[in-house]
N, C-alpha and C positions, 0 to 999 in steps of 0.2 A: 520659494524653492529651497533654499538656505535652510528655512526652520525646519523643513521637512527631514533635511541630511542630519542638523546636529541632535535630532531626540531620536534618532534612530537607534544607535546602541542603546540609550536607556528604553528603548522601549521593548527592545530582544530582552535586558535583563530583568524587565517588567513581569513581561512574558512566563520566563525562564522560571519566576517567583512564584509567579501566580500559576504553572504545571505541578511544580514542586510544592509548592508552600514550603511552610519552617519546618514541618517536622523534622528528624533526624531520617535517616533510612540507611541500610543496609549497606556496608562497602562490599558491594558485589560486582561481576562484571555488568550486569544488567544495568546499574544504575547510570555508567558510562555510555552503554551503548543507548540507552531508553535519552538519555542528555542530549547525546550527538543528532538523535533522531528531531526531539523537540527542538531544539537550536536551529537545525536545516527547515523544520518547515514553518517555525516562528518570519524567519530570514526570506523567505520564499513568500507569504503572505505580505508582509510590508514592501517585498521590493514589488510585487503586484500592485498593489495600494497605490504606491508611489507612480508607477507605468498608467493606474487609472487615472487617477488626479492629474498628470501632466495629461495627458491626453483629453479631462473634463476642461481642464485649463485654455488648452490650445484651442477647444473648439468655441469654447464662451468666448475668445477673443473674436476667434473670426466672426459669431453672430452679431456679435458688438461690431464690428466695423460693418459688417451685410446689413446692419439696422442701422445705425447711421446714416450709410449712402440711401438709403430707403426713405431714411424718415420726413415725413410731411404732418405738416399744424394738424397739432389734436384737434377734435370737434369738441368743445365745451359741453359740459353735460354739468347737470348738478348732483350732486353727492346721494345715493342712496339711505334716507337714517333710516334707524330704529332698528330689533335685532331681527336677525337674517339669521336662519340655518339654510349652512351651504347644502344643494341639492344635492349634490357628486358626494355620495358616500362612497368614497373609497376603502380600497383593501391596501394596506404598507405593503414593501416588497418582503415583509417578512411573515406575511397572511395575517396581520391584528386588523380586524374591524377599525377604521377610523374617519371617527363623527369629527366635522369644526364647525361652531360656530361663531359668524361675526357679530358682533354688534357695536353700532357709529351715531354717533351724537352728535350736536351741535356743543361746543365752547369756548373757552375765551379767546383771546386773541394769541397767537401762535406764541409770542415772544413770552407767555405765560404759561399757556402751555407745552411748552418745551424744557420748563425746568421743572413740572409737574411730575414725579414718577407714575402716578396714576391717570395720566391723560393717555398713556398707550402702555396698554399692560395684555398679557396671557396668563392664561392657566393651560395645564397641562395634566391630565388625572392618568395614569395607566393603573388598568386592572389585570391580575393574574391571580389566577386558584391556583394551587399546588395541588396535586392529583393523590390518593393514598396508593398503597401497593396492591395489587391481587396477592389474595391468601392464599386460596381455597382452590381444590383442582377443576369446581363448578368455575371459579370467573375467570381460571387462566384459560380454560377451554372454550372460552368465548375468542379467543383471539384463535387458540390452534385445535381444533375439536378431535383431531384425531391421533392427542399427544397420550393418552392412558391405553390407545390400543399399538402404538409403536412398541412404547414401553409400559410395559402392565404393570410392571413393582414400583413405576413413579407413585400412584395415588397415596401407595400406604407409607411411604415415605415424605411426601407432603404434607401427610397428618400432623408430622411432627417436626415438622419444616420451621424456622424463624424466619422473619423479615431481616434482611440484612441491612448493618446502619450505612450499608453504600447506597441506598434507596435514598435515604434521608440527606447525606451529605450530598449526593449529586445533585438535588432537585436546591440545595440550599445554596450549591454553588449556582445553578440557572439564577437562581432569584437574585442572590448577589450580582451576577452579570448585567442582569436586567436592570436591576437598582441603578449600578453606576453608570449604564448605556444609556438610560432613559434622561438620569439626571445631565450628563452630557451634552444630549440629544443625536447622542451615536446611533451608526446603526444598532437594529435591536438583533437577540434571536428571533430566527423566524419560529413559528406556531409549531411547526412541525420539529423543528429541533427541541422544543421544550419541552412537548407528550411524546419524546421516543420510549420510554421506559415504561414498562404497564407491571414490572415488579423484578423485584432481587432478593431472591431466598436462598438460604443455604442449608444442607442439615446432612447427618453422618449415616452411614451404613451402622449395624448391626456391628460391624469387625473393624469399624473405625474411618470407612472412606471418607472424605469428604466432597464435595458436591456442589459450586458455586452454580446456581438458575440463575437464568437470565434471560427475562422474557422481552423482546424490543423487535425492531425493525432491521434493514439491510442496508448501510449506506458503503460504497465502496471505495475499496484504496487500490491503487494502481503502483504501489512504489517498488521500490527494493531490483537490485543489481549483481551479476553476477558473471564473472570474463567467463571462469572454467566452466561454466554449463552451458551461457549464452555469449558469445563472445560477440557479435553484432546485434546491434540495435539501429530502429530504425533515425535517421536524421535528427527527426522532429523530438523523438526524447534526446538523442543525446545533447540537443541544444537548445532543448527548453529552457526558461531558468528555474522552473516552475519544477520540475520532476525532479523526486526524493529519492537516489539511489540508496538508500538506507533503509533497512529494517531493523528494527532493536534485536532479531535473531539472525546472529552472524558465524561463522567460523573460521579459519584458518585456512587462507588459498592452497592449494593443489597443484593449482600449475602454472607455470612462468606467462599465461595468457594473459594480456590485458584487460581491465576493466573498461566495458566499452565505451561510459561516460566521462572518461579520463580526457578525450580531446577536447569533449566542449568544455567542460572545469578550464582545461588551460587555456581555451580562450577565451572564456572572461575573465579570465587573470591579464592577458595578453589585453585586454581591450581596457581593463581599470588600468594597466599600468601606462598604456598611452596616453588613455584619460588622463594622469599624474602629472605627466610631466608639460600638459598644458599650461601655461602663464595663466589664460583664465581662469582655470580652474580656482575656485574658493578655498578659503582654509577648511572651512568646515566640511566641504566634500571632500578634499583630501583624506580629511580623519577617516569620513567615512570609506573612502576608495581601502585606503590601507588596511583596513580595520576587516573589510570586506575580504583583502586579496586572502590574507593571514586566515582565514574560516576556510578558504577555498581550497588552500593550499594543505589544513589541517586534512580538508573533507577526503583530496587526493591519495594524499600517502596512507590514509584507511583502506581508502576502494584498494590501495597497491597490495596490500598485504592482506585483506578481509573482503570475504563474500558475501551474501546476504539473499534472504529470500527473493521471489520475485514475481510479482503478483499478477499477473499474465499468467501464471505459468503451475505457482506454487497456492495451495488450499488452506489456507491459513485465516482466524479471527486476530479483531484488534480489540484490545482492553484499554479504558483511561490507565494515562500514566500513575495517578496517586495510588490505583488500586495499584498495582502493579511491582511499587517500590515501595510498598506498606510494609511493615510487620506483621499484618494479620495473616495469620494461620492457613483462616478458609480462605484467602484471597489468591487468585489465580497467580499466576508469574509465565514470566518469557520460555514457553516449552511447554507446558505444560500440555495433554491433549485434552480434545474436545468433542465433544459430536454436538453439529446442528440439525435440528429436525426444523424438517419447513414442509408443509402439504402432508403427504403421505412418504418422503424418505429421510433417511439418515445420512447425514455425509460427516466422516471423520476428517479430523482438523487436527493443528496444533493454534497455541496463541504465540502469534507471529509479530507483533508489532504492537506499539503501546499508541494512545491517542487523545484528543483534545480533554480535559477534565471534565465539559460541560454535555458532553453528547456519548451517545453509546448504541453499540448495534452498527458495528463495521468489518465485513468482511472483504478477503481477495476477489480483484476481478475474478481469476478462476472457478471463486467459489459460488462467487452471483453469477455467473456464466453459466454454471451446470442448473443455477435454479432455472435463472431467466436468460432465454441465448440472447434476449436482446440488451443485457443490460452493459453497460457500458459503463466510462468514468462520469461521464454525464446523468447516469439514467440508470438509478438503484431497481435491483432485482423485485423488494417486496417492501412498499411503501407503510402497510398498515402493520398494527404490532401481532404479527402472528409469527414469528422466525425463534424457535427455543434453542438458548448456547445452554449446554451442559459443559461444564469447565472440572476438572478432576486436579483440584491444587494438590501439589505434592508428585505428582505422574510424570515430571520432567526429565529427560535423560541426563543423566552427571555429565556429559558430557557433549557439545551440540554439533554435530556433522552434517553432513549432503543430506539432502530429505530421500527418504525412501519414504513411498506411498502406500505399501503393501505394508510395511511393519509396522509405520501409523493404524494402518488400519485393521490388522491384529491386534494391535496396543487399545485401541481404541473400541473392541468386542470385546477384548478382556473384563475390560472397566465397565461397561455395561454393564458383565455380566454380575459382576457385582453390586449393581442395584436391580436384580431381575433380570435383566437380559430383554430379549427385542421380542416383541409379537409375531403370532403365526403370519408367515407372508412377506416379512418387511425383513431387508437384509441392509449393509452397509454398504454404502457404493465405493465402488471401484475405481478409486481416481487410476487413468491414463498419464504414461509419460510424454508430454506433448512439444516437450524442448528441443529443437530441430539439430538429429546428429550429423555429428561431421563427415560428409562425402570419405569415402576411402579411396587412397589414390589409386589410380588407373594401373592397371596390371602390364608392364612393358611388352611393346610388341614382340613378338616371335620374331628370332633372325631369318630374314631371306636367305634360300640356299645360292650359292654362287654357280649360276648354270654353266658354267666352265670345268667346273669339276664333276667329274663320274660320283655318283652314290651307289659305296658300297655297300650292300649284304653283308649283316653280323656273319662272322666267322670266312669270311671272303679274303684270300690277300691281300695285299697295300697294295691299291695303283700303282702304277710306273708310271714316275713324269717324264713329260714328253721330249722323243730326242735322245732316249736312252733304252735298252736291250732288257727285255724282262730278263731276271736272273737262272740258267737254267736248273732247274732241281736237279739231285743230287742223284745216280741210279740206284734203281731198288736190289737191294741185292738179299735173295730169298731165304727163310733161316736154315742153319745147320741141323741135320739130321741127326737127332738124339738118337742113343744106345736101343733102345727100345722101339725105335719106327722100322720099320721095313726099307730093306733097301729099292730101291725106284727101279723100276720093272720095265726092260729094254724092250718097247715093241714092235717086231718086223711089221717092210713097209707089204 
């Protein structure tokens, strides 16, 4: 448990390396925010890790004692030789085909063969192809058949479409993952994470647009936080440890409302800092407690002053972090918009949040939700590679506010329409505002009249209160007969 706490930091700054690599990149804000993102879910995977392993731990102990009280004299058997392939062809948890076979000898006497290195030995072989790219708009239409009739000016701009070298770098970083997991004997990528990508082209409009393709699958993200839109959240996120209120696209709070993940952050602070001051506590957990608190506390005073998309809610893709905080040109960045074609529709997006370097093909809950209503954080919308990101690098607003979904989605017909525009039939959908508004307060009741008091009629005189003499009017006294009237005419009786 010990070693577990003190390679922890070096293995966030492992991490941290291996997102980034060395290149140099851009002092922009995005690189800060795309950091703070990678940092939080680096952090969130090990301390998982660490909650599985104590938890494998605990239970291997108790089987070990449950098999102890159990246990009764083996029956003697003699030793199986010669080689044996095991019948149990199993599938890894990661889907690779895996064959073992044993093979057992008779040899010399133990105390011989135990300083033998070759009296107990393995081999170990793993095989992987690396996939090439779809060119051609024949082999992308094998995954989505009805992507030239959405968009009809895609084909002749495919013609002249390149393969982009993020094809090549992503597939070279799988291999290198694999390399080091294998040799390890860590876990692997599963099967399915290494064929997510079926190709990456890029190529210009006529007037200069640019155009990142990106043909792959739908895995989804569930993250990102926001007090002024959503001011509650249920329990279980905000006291997860596991849930990322962060998205790499953030802006500047609005209004004095709290961020709703703000209570459980301080109470794993509240719970490391009792941790702390336990006598048992180790040195080496300590480091890690404090080293923890200080990220936690960093993560806080973000959510205090910044908002962030929120994937429940908001329609947004995820791009690996390298592309992301690249130099290159054609390469997507934080904002920019998107449309994904899946099936027969279009759905407008921006690129909302940066992600692991090794996998690709991630959009919002929201956005797997309108594909598939069943899809969940567990359970991606479109497993095979049929799902196309049209990414439009350079389309990002200078400046990054509350999402409006209709002006995305004007932003994002615009841009179409400079690669051709949309086929007869096919429109861009409509995202809904679905973030639950705030009740308006209840309108104050009407005063009750005082049934003691008479109600007067407009233009009525004032009551007289009671106990006192109404006031008598004044007498009417008739007007003066002008020069001009007749004098009033005596009538006998």
């Amino acid at each position: 448990m010990v070693l577990c706490f003190t390679e922890f930091p070096a293995k966030v700054k492992r991490g941290l390396k291996e997102v980034f690599g060395t290149k140099p990149m851009a002092a922009t804000v995005d690189q800060k925010d795309i950091y703070r993102q990678a940092e939080s879910k680096i952090r969130a995977e090990m301390e998982e890790k660490y909650e599985r392993d104590i938890a494998a731990l605990k239970k291997s102990l108790e089987d070990a004692e449950k098999q102890n009280s159990e246990e009764t004299a083996p029956a003697v058997a003699a030793p199986e030789l010669g080689p044996g392939t095991v019948v149990d062809v199993r599938k890894l948890r990661s889907g690779i085909p895996f064959k073992t076979e044993v093979k057992i000898e008779i040899g010399g006497i133990a105390s011989h063969e135990r300083v033998d290195e070759a009296s107990y030995t393995a081999t170990y072989q793993l095989s992987l192809r690396l996939p090439t790219p779809a060119k051609t708009l024949a082999e992308i239409e094998t995954s989505n058949p009805d992507l030239s009739k959405m968009l009809p000016g895609l084909p002749a701009l495919l013609e002249k479409a390149e393969v982009s070298p993020w094809f090549s770098k992503l597939y070279a970083i799988k291999a290198a993952r694999v390399r080091r997991d294998a040799t390890s004997l860590n876990e692997l990528l599963t099967k399915h994470n290494i064929y997510d990508c079926e190709t990456i082209l890029q190529f210009q409009t006529t007037a200069g647009r640019r155009v990142f393709y990106l043909q792959s699958e739908m895995d989804v993200v569930s993250d990102g936080s926001d007090g002024d839109r959503l001011p509650t959240m249920s329990d279980e996120i905000v006291n997860s440890p596991n849930y990322q209120p962060f998205t790499s696209y953030g802006w500047p709070k609005k209004t004095p409302a709290p961020n709703p993940i703000i209570p459980g952050w301080e109470k794993r602070i509240a719970a490391a800092q009792k941790e702390l001051a336990l006598p048992a506590t180790t040195v080496a957990r300590k480091g890690w407690l404090r080293e923890r608190i200080q990220f936690l506390k960093r993560g806080i005073e973000d959510l205090k002053n910044r908002s962030f998309l929120i994937a429940d809610y908001d329609p947004f893709i995820v791009i690996p972090v390298n592309i992301l905080t690249s130099n290159d040109a054609s390469a997507p960045k934080i904002g920019d918009y998107a449309v994904v074609a899946c099936g027969k529709k279009l759905y407008p997006a921006i690129v909302g949040d940066g992600g692991p370097t090794f996998v690709v093909g991630e959009g919002s809950l929201r956005l797997a939700h309108e594909i598939d209503p069943k899809s969940s954080s567990y359970n991606r919308p479109v497993s095979d590679l049929k799902v196309s990101y049209l990414v439009f690098p350079g389309s990002r607003e200078p400046e990054r506010v509350v999402p409006d979904y209709e002006k995305w989605r004007q932003r994002c017909y615009e841009l179409l329409g400079e690669i051709g525009g949309m086929g007869e039939g096919y429109e861009l959908h409509a995202w809904q505002d679905l973030l639950p508004k705030p009740v308006p307060p209840a309108p104050s009741p009407a005063p009750i009249p005082d049934p003691t008091k008479t109600m007067i009629p407009p233009g009525a005189p004032p009551a007289v209160p009671q106990g006192t003499s109404p006031p008598v009017p004044p007498p009417i006294t008739p007007p003066a007969p002008t020069s001009d009237a007749p004098a009033p005419v005596k009538v006998s009786e």
